[in-house]
N, C-alpha and C positions, 0 to 999 in steps of 0.2 A: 504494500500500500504506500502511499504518502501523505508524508507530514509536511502543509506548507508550501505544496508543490517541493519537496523534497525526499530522498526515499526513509522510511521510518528502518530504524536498526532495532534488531530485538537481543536483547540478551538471556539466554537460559543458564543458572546457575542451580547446580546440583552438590546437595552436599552427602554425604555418605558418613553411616558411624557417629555421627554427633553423640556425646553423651548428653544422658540428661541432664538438664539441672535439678541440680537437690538444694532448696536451701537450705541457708547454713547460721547459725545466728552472728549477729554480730557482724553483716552486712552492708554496704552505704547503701545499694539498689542491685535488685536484680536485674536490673536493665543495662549496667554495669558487664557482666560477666554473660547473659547470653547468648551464644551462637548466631551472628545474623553479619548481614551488610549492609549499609545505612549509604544511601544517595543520595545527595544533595545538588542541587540547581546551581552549574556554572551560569548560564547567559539565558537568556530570553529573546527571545528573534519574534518580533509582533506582526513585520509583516516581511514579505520576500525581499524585496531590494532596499530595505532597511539593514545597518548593522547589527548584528546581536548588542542586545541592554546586559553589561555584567552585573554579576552578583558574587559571585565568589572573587574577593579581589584580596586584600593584605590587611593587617591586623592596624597599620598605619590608615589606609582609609577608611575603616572602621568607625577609628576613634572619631576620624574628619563627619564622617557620613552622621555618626548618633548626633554630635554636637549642631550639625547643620539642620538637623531634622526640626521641624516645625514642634513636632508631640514633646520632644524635649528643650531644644535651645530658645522657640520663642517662648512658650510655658516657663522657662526658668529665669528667661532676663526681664521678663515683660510683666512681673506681677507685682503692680502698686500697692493691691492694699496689704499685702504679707510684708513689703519694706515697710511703711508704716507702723504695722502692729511688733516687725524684729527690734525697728528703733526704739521704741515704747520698754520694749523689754528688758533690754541691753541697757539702759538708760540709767546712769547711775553706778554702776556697774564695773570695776576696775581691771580683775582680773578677767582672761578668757575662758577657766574654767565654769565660773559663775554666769560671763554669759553663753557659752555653750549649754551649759544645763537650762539654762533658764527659756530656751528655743526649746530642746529637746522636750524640756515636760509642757511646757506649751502644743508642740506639734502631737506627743504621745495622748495629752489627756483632751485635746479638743476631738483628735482626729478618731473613727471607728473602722474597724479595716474589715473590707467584704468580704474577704478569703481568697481575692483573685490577687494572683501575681502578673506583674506585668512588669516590663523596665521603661514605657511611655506614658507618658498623663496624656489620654487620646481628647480629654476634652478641657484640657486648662487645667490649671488649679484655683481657681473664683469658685467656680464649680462645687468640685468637691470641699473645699473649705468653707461653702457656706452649707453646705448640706450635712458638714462632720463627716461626711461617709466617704470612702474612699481607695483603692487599691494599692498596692504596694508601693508602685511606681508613685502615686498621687501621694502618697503619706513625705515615701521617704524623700523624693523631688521637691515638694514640699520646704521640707526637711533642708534640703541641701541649698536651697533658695533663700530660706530665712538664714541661714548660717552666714550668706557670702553678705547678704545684704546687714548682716550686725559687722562685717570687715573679719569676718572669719573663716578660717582655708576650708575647704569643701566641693569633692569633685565626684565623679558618680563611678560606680563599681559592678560592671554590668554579671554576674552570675548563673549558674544554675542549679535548682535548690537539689537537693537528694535522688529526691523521687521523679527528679526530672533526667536525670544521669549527668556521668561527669562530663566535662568541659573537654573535648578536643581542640589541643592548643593546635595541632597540622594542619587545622579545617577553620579560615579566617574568614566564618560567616556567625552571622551575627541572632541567625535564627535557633542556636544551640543555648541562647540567654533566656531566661524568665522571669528574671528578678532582679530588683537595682538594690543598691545598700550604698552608703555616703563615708566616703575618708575621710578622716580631718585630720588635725596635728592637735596636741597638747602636750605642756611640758615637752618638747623636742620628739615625742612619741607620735607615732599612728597609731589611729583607732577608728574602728568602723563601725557603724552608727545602723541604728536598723529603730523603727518606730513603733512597729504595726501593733506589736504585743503589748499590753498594759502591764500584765505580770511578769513583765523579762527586767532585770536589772540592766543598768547602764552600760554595767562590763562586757554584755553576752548580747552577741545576734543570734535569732531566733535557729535551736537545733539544724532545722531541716536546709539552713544554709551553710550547714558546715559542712561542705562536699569541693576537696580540692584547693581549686584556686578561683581569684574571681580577676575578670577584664578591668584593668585601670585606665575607662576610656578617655585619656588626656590625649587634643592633640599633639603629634610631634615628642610625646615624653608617656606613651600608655606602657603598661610592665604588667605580671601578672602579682596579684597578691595573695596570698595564702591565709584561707578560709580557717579558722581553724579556735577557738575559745584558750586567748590566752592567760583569763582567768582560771580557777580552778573550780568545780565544783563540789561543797562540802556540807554533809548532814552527820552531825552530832547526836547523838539516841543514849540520853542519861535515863538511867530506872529507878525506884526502889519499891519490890515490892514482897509480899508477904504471900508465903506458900503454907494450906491447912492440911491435914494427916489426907482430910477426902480428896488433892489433886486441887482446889480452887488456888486461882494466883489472881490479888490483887493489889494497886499501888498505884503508884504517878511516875510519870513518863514527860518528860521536860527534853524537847527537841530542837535543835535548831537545824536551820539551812538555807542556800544560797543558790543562785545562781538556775539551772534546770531544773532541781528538785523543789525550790521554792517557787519558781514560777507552774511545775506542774499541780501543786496542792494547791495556789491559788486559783487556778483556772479553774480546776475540780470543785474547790468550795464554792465558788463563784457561780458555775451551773448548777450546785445541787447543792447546798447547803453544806453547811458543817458538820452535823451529827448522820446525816448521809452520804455525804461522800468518804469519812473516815471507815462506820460501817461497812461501806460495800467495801473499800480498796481493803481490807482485813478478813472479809468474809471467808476464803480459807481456812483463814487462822484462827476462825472461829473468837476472834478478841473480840469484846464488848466496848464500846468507847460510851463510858457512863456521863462524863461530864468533860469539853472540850474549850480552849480559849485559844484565839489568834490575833498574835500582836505583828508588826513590823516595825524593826527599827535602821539605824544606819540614816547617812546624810539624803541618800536618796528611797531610803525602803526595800533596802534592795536584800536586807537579814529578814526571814521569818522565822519567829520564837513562837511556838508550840507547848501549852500545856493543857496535858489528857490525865484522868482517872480512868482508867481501864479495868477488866475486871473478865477473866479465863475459866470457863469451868474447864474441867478436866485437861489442865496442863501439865501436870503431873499422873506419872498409872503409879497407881498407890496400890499396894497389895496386902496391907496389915503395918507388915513389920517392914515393908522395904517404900523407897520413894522413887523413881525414875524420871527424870527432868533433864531437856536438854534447855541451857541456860538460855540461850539468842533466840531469845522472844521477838525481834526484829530483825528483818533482813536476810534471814539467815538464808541461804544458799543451802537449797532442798538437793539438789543435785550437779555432778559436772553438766553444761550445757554443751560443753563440745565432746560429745562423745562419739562421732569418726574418728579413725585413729590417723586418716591423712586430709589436708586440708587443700583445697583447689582456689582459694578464695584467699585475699588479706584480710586480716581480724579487723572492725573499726569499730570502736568504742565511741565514736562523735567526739568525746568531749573530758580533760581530764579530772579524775574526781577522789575523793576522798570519805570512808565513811567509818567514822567513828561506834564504837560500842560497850556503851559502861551500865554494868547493871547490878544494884545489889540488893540479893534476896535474904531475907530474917527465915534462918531454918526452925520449922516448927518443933516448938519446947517437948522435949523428950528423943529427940532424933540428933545422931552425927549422921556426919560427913563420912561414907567408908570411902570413897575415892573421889579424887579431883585429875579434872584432865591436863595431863604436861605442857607446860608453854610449847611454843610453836613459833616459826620465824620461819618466812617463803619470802625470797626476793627474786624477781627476773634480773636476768643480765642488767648491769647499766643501770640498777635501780630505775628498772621504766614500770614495773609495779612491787607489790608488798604490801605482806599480810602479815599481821603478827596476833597472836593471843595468850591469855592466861588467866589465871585463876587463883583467889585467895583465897583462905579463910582466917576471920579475925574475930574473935569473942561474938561469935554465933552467926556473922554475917557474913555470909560468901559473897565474893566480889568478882566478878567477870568481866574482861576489856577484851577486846578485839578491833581491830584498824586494818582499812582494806583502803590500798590509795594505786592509782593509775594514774601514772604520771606521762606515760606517752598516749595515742588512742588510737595508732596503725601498725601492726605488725605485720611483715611479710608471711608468704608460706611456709617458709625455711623454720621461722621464728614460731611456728606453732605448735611443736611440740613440746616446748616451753613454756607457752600458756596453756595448753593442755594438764599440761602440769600441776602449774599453778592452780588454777583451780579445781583439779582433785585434790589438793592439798586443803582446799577452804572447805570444799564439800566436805568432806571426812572430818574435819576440826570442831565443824559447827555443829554434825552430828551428834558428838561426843555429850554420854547423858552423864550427870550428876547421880550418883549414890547415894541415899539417905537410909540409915538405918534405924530401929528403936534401942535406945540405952535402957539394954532389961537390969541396970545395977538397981 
């Protein structure tokens, strides 16, 4: 046949023996890893004795192209009443820090984000700034608008989130982006800026953007930047509580956390209340959250403190004379999750975190301690994770700590029989029950 009064070329590709995909936990996308070929549009030819229109052209006219585009360049130089309202804010104002935040929770608490990603404001920003509603592109452009217009650095950072697959840097088209996020400088640092979530802290762009690297579409000066949470994320799990001869365990639970963890509990509370959303995320565990409080503190709110009274039937198997109790009433790592013994994928953890575990239980009056389980200490190569645990007892109150910290969040293939490791190490530790017996003196 013909294309265009030209003859059309067909291509048949066959592929033989493919393996499946298995997922595997600890994944960025499956879109990532399978098996396909992906085409994308060199030129466009509209009519015969016209030149082809290109599209696939270099990461240099890229930057030129986003910048020239209407949806973004006039949207971000042309908006009056956002310079106005940056001025007002910045007003007074000495340092950049102070006015960087002072835009930032501006744009996060006016603006509400629809769920769509985009890296264009396709209809201005008047628009969405007087409706609060608005897309990624619209939040964070926004965002990067008000910044320049307070005289502060702010350029745009075109990405692709997770679930959209990673970023082929060989392929300088522009249709592989789905989402914008905003650079800026402070203190002689970079840092990138993301709006849309109201419970994400200042430190951290939203999870599903940490995939890779992202486009720094500057012209004449774009680079890639690396995606990646250079804060830490950390939850603290302090207990004390009290265990009776029939198995019931109850007490208070004082938590803290940062970063992912604390933006996931406020979303949760947020859709569904407090004394329901604790319930359901515990419903396994069969824990009762009897009476619940949430504070936030920090310069920008970015710490949530946590306190529960809880309350366990049958957490202990109590059999008369003997008591059986695994101590890590929280978190505890029920099982290894990588359990193939070889791995096809690289491990990613998103994001690096840390999680504390201190608990002390009042052993019920007339019962010891016949065994306590041996400290413990797992480090991976290069201290890029580590686990440590142990166990006291001191005039009647057993004391349990455990720390589980991921300081890197990509491991090769090579490197996964190491994590493999490691976490049969956690698995088995956490297991480990407490012994209670009856003092028949």
């Amino acid at each position: 046949g013909n294309c265009v009064g030209e003859p059309c070329k067909k291509i048949r590709i066959v592929l033989k023996d493919v393996p499946a995909f298995k997922p595997e936990p600890h994944i960025s996308s499956a879109e990532n890893y399978k098996s396909k070929i992906s085409f994308e549009i060199a030129a466009i030819k509209f009519r015969y004795n016209y030149p082809p229109q290109g599209i696939l052209g270099t990461w240099d006219a890229l930057a030129f192209r986003y910048h020239e585009d209407e949806f973004f360049g006039d949207n971000v130089k042309n908006s009056g009443p956002l310079r106005e309202i940056a001025e007002n804010l910045v007003k007074g104002k000495a340092f950049p820090e102070e006015k960087m935040m002072a835009i930032y929770d501006y744009v996060k608490g006016h603006m509400e984000w629809n769920k769509r990603h985009s890296v264009y404001c396709y209809e201005g920003l008047k628009k969405p700034h007087e409706s609060g509603v608005g897309s990624s592109a619209d939040i964070n452009l926004m965002l990067l608008s008000m910044l320049r217009y307070a005289g502060l650095p702010a350029d745009p950072v075109l990405i692709s989130t997770r679930d959209n697959g990673m970023v082929r840097q060989e392929v300088p088209i522009g249709t592989q982006f789905n989402n914008v996020l905003v650079l800026t400088q402070l203190g002689g640092k970079e840092i990138l800026l993301d709006a849309t979530d109201k419970h994400l802290g200042f430190d951290f762009i939203p999870e599903d953007c940490l995939n890779g690297v992202g486009y720094l579409a500057v012209r004449e000066n774009w680079r890639w930047i690396d995606l990646k949470s250079f804060a830490k994320t950390k939850v603290v799990y302090k207990g004390e509580f009290t265990i009776d001869e029939s198995g019931l365990l109850k007490g208070k639970l004082a938590t803290t956390k940062n970063g992912y963890e604390a933006q996931k509990t406020k979303t949760g509370v947020a859709h569904h209340g407090d004394e329901k959303y604790w319930n359901d995320q515990f419903m396994e565990t069969r824990i009762k959250f009897d009476h619940s409080t949430l504070r936030t503190k920090g310069a920008h709110h970015e710490t949530l403190e946590e306190d529960h009274e809880i309350t366990l039937d049958a957490f202990a198997e109590s059999g008369g004379d003997v008591i059986y109790f695994s101590p890590v009433v929280f978190n505890q790592l029920k099982e290894n999750p990588f359990k193939q013994e070889e791995r096809r994928y690289p491990v990613d953890f998103a994001y690096p975190r840390e999680m504390i575990y201190m608990a002390t239980f009042d052993i019920p009056e007339g019962f010891l301690v016949e065994e306590i389980p041996q400290p413990r200490l797992a480090i991976l190569p290069d201290n890029t994770g580590r686990f440590s645990y142990s166990a006291t007892l001191n005039n009647g109150k057993l004391t349990v700590m455990n720390q589980f910290v991921m300081n890197r969040t990509l491991f090769d293939v090579d490197e996964y029989p190491d994590v493999r490791e490691f976490f049969k190490v956690i698995a088995a530790k956490q297991a480990e029950q407490i012994v209670l017996v009856k003092d028949n003196k």
